[in-house]
N, C-alpha and C positions, 0 to 999 in steps of 0.2 A: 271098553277101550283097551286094545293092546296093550302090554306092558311093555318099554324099552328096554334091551337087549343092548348089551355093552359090546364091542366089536373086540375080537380076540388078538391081540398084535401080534404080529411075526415076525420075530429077532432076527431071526437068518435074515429076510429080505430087509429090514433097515440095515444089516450090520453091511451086507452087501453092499447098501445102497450109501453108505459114507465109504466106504472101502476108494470105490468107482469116483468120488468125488472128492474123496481125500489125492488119492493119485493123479486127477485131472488137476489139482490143484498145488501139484508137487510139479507134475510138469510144466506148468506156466511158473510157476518162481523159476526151475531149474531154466527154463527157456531164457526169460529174464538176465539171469544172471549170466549165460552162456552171451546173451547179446550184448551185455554189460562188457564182461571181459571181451569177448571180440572186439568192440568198439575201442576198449581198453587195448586192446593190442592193436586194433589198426592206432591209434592216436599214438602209442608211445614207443610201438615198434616199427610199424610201416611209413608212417608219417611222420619221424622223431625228427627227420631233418627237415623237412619243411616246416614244420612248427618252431622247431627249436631256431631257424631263422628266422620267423615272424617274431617269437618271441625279445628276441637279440633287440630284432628291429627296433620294435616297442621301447628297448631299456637302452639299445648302445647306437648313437648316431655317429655319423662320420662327416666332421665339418671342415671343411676346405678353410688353408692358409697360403696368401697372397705372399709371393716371391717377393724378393727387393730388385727394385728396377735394374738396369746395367746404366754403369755408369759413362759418362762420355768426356772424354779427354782431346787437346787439340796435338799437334803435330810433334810440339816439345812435350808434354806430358801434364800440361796443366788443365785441371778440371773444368768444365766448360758445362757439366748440370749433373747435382749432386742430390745426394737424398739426404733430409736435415727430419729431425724430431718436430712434430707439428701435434698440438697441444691444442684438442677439442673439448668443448663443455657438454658432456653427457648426462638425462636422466631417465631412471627407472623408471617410470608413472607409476607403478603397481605399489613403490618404496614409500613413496611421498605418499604425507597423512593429508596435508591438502596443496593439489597440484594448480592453483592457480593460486595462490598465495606465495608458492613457491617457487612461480615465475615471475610475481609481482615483488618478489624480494630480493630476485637475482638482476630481476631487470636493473633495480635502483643501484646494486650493489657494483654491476658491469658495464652501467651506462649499455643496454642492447637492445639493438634496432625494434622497432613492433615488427618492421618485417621477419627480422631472425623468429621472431615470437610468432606470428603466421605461419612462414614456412614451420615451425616447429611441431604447430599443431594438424602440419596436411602428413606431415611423417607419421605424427603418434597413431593416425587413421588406419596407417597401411602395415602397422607393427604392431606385435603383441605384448598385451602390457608390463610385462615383466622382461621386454628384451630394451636396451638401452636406445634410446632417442638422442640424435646430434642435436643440440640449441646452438650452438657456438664454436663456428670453426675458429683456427689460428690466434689461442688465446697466445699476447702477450705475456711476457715474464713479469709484468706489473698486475695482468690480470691473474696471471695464475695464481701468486704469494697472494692478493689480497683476499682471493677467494680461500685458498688453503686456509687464512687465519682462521675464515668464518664456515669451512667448510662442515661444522659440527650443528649448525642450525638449518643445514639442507638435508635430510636425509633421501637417499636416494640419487644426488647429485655428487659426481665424481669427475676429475678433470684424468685425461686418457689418453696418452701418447701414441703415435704412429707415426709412420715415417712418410714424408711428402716431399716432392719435387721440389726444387732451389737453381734456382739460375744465376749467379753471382754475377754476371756480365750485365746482366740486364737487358736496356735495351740496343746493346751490341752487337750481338748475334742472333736474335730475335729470328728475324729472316731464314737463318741455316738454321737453326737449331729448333725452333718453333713452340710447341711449350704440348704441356698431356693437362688434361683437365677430364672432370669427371663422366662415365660412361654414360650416353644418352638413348634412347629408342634407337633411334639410327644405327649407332653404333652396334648395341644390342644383337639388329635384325643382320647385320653385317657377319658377327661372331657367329651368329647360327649359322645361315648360307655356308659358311666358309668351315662351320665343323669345330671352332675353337673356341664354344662357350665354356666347357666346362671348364678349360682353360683360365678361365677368366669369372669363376664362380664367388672370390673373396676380395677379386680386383677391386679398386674405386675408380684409380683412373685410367685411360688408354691416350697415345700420340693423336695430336688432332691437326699437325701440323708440319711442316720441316723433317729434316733429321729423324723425329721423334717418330712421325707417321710413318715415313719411309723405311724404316726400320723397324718398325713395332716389332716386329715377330724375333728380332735376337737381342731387343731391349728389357724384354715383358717377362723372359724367364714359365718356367714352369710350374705348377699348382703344386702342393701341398697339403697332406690330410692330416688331423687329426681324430683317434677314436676315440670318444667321450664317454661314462656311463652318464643314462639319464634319470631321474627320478618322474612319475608321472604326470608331474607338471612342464614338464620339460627342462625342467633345471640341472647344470652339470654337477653332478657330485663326484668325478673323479677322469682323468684322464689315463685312459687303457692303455692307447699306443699312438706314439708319435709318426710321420714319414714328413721329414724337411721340407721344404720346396728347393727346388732348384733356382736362383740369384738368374737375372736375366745375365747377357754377354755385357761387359765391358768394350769399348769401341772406343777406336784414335780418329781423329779427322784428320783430313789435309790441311785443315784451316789454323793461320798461324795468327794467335790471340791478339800480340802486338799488331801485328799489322794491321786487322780487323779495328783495333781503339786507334791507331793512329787516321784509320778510311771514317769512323765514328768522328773524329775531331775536324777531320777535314771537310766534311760535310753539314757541318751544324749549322744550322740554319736554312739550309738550303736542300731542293728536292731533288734528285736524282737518286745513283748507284753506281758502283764500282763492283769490278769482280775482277779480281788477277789470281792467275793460275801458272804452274808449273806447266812450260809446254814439253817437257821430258817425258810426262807419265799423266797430264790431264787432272792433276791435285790441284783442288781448287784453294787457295792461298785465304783468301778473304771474300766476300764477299758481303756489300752490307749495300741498304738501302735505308733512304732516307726521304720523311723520318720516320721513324721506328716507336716504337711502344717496350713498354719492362711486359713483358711474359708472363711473371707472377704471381698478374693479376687475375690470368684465368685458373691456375691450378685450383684453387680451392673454390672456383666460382666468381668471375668478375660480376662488379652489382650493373644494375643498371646507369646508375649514375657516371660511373667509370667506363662505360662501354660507349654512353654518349656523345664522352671525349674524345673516344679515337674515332668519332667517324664525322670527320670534318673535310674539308675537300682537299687538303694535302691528303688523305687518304694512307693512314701510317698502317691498315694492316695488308696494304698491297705491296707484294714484291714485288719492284720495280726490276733487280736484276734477271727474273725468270720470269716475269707475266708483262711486264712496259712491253709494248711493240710503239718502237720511235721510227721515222726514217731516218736510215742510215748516213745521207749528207753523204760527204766525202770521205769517210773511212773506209767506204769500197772502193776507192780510186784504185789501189794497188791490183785488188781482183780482178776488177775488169780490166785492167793494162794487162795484165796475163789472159786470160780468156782472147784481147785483140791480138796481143803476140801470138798465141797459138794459132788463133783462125787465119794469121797472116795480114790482119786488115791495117796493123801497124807492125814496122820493124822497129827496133832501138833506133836506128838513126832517122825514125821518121820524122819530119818538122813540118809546122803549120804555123800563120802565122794567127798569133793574137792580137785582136785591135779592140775586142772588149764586146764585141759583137758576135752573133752567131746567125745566121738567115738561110731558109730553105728556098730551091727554087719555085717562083711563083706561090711563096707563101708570105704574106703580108707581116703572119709575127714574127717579131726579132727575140732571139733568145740571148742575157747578158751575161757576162765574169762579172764577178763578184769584185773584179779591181777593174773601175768606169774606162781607163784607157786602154787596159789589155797588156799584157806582159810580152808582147813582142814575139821573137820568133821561140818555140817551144818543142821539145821532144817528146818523147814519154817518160825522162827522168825528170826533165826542170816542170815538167805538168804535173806531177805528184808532189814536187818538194813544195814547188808554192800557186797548189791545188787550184791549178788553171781551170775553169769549166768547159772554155768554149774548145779546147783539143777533146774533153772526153765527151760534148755535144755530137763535134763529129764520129770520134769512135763512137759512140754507140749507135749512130745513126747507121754508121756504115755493117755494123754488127747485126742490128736486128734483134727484135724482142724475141725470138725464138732461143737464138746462140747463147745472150743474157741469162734467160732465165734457168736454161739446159749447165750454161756455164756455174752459174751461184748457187743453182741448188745442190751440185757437186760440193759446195764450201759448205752447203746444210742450212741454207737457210730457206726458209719455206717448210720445217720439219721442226722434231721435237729432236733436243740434241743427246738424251737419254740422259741428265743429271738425273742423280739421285735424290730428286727432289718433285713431290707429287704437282705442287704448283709452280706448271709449267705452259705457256703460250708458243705454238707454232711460226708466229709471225703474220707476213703475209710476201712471198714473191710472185710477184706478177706475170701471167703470162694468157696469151688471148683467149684460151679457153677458160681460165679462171676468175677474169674480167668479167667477162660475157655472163657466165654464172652467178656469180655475186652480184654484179654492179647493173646486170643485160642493159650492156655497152658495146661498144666495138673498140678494138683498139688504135688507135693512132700512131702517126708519125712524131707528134708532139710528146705521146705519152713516152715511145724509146729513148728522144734525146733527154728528156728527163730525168731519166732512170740512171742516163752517164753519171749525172751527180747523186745518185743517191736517193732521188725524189719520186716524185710519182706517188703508184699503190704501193712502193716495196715499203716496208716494217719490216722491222728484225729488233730481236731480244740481243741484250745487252750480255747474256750466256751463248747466244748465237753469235755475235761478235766476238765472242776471247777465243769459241772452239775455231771459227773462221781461222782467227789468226794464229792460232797453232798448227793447224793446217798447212799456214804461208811457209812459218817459220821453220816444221820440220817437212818442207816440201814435198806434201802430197799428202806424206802420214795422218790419218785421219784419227784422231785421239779423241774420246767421249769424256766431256768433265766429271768428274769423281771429286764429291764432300766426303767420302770415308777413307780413309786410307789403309783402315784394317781393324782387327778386334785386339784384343789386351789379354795376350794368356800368361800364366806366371808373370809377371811384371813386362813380360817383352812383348811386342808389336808384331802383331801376325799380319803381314802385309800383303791387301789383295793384289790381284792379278789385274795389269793394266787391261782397260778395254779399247777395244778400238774397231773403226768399221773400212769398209773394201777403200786400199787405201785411190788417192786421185791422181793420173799418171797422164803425163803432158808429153809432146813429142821432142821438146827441144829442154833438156833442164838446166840451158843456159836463162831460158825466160824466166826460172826463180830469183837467180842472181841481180837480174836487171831490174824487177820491182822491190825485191829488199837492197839495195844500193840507194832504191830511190826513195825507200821510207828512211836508210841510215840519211840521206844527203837531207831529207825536211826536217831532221834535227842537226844535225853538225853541219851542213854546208849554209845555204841560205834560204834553209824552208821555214815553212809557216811556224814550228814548233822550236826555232833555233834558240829564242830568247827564253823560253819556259825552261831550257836547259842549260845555260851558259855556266859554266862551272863545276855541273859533277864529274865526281871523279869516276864515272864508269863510261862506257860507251852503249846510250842506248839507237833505237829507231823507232819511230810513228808515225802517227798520219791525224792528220787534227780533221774536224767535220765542224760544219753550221747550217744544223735542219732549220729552213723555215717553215713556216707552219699554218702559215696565210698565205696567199694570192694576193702579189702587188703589182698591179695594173703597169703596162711597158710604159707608158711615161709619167708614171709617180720611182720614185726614190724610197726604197726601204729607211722609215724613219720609228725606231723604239718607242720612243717618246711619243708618238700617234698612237701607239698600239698598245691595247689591256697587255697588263703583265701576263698573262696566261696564254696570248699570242707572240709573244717575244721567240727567237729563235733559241731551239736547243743547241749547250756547246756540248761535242763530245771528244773522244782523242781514245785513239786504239796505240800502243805500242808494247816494246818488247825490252829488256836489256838481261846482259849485257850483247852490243849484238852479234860477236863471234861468236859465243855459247850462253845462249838463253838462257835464263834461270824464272825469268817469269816475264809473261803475256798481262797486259791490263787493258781493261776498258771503261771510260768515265762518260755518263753523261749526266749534264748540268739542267735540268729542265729549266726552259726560260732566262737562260742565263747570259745568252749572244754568242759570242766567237769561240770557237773548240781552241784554238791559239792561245787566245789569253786567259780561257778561264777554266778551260776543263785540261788542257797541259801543264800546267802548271801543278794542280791539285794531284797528276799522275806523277809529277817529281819529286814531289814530299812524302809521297807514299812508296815510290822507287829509292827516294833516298834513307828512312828509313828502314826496307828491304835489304840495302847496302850497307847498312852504317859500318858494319862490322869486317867487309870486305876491304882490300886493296886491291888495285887493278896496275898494272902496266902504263906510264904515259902515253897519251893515244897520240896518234897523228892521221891528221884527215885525210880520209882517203878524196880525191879530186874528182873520179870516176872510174868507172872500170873500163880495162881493155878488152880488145874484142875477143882475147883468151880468158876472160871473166876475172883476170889477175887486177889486183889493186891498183890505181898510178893516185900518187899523193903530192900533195901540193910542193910548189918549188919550197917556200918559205918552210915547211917544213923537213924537205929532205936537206935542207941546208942545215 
């Protein structure tokens, strides 16, 4: 057997062969490291700013700070919705060592709802547990000390002020002023569409209402950031940098507060609304509707309980002043005696007589006055003062539903009057294509003589009635009611610009004089409204109405006392004073209250006289009629 032979090594080729593997081995570290530092340079040279913002992100947030509302003041400068300190019961969950013991300890301690305790727990769901949870809106000055005594056995419970809406009026202004409560889905989807959530990032509440809606956008003010550091729980450890918000506008109304509580006192008990206005400029002076509800209740959340109660069939969260559509009765007598003076269908010294009766030819029904024998022979001024039917039967017979309609909706009704008020009703004026549509009817000869007085399809809003009669009063001038009168800069009143639309231009404008003579003569001479006024010392003019509101068979007798209260007639009464220079336009209606005479003029002179208190006027003397030069003639007894 062979011997083994040991194999002889050769140095050169191992020393070679680590040489070649030592360098291949040199160059993957150096590659290594070449890719390390590139990486290194793209990370902290090329991409040092976008990192270094993500980073920021991560550590510095910027949290939005909700403006303080604008504040709203009335025509003298008294505050009308203010923003007060509102004291919330807030907890950490994350603070508290056990969270239901420590509801169970506040509950006893605050006397608070299980629902507060519900809704408590749908919140903690949708928030993280170390950001604070509301339990308890609008603590009490009684809740807050007793809690503060014990506030050392809640950890994690702190009480936490903010500032929240305050309506001091209550349920006075309710109607104009309306109230803000907190932001819903709705509203939410509204903010986006329109581009103004971010706007509204720290807000709680927004206008849902009045005034408050109508103007959200100069009330609400502008957002506010602050930048925060954050530690990586998200907790604030320090505030970097401030930027304010911007305070919403402060804003003046037309609306004069007194008057408003004197229109609140005169209505108590009873259902209607009032609204008087400046017919100089369309400032709307007051307006209220009755009855009314405190506002209050919805700021921080009205319960159910409380929302209950407003919805009973007086119906206190409807405005009657901008949403009621009544018919009108006789408060348009004047208008349409203009409308027939222009068409020519009566002159001033037109007469007819009155026997209480009204009859078409070859038409079986009789249509009656409202006084069983009729008031004898009648013009167009003694048919206004003591609002004869059967003359404006015939005018409007002889008129035509076309002229009517063509003619009123010149005064705006059948239209939106453009207050600045979201909730608002059109009406309804009648005319035969509109009939036909809504009702697919045809229109009648019964239907126009009806319309003389006020009846029929026509409705009209009680803000349709005051701008009407600003209309009358600055003869033609068409003036849009206005609840703002301006904004609040340095302490002074920035006052807007009157609005107004294409004014209404008649061919003869002796015919204004003749229907405002005939509304001055149904107070001072011997019209319907002469006893509601016996004594002030101003000189005003109106015009009284009584809508009925059922169908009384031609030989039954309108009798109350057969009839549910709810079918009783509306009193209403439109007038002006003083009446050589207006200073304000009113209109009242009484729901179910009977005659505009006795019970809805009267309520207009407590509230005129008020308006007045402060004024002296000139001894008046009655004027008797006008002459055909539209000059004043006054009674013998008085130029004596």
């Amino acid at each position: 057997m062979p011997a083994h032979r040991n194999t002889i090594k050769d140095h050169t080729a191992e020393a070679n062969l680590f040489a070649r593997r030592a360098v291949i081995g040199l160059l993957v570290v150096f590659t290594m490291i070449g890719m390390v530092l590139s990486n290194l340079y793209y990370l902290q040279i090329t991409k040092f700013d976008d990192y270094q913002t993500r980073s920021n992100g991560n550590r510095i947030k910027i949290l939005p700070v909700a403006p303080n509302r604008g504040l709203i003041y009335d025509r003298n400068g008294i505050i009308l919705a203010e923003n007060r300190p509102v004291f919330s019961l807030q907890v950490i969950p994350e603070e508290s060592d056990d969270l239901d013991q420590t509801l169970i300890g506040l509950q006893q301690l605050l006397s608070i709802d299980d629902d507060d305790i519900e809704d408590f727990h749908k919140d903690r769901k949708r928030i993280r547990r170390f950001k604070p949870v509301t339990l308890l809106n609008r603590l009490n000055q009684e809740q807050v000390a007793i809690f503060s005594a014990s506030q050392h056995k809640f950890p994690g419970v702190s009480v936490e002020a903010r500032l929240g809406r305050y309506y001091p009026f209550k349920s006075a202004l309710t109607h104009v002023l309306g109230y803000v409560a907190k932001i819903d889905k709705k509203d939410l989807q509204k903010l986006t569409e329109a581009g103004f959530e971010a706007n509204y990032a720290a807000t709680y509440d927004i206008g849902k209402r009045g005034i408050e809606k109508y103007h959200e956008e100069l009330l609400h003010g502008d957002v506010g950031y602050q930048e925060v550091e954050v530690n990586n729980k998200g907790r604030i450890i320090r505030v970097l940098n401030f930027s304010p918000p911007t305070p919403g506008q402060d804003i003046v109304l037309n609306i004069d507060v007194e008057l408003q509580l004197e229109a609140e006192k005169q209505f108590a008990g009873q259902r209607g609304t009032v609204v008087a206005m400046d017919p100089k400029d369309g400032g709307i002076l007051a307006l209220y509707s009755s009855p009314s509800y405190d506002p209050n209740l919805f700021v921080h959340g009205i319960s159910s309980k409380n929302y209950k109660k407003l919805l009973t069939s007086s119906r206190p969260l409807f405005n009657r002043a901008t949403q009621g559509q009544y018919p009108p009765a006789s408060t348009v007598k004047p208008l349409l005696a203009l409308v027939g003076l222009e068409e020519g269908v009566i002159t001033p010294e037109s007469r007819l007589y009155d026997n209480g009766k009204y009859k078409l030819k070859n038409v079986k029904r009789i249509w009656r006055d409202h006084n069983l024998w009729g008031h004898g022979w009648v013009d167009v001024t003694k048919s206004i003062e003591v609002s004869c039917d059967i003359f404006f039967y015939d005018m409007a017979y002889k008129l035509g539903i076309d002229k009517i309609s063509d003619g009123m909706y010149q005064f705006g009704f059948g239209d939106y009057t453009g207050i600045d008020l979201h909730e608002e009703a059109d009406g309804f004026m009648p005319s035969r294509g509109l009939v036909r549509a809504k009702f697919n009817r045809a229109w009648y000869h019964g239907d126009t003589i009806n319309l003389g007085i006020g009846q029929s399809y026509w409705t009209v809003t009680p803000v349709q009635q005051v701008q009407a009669l600003g209309t009358l009063i600055n003869k033609g001038k068409r003036i849009i009611p206005q609840v703002i009168r301006g904004k609040m800069v340095d302490n002074q009143t920035v006052t807007e610009s009157i609005k107004e639309r294409r004014p209404l231009e008649i061919h003869n404008e002796h015919n204004w004089d003749v229907v405002l003579d005939a509304m001055y003569g149904t107070v001072n001479r011997k019209g319907s409204a002469r006893k509601a006024f016996v004594g002030a010392h101003y000189i005003s003019a109106g015009k009284t109405g009584t809508a009925q509101l059922v169908t009384i068979a031609q030989d039954e007798k309108y009798d109350a006392s057969k009839l549910s209260k709810e079918n009783h007639d509306n009193a209403m009464y439109v007038g002006y004073a003083p009446y050589d220079k207006p200073q304000i336009a009113i209109t009242i209606v009484l729901e179910n209250a009977g005659h505009g005479g006795a019970q809805a003029a009267p309520i207009a002179r407590k509230i005129m006289d008020n308006f007045f208190k402060d004024q002296t006027f000139p001894e008046h003397q009655v004027i008797e009629s006008l002459g055909p030069d539209g000059m004043p003639i006054y009674t013998k007894e008085e130029e004596q």
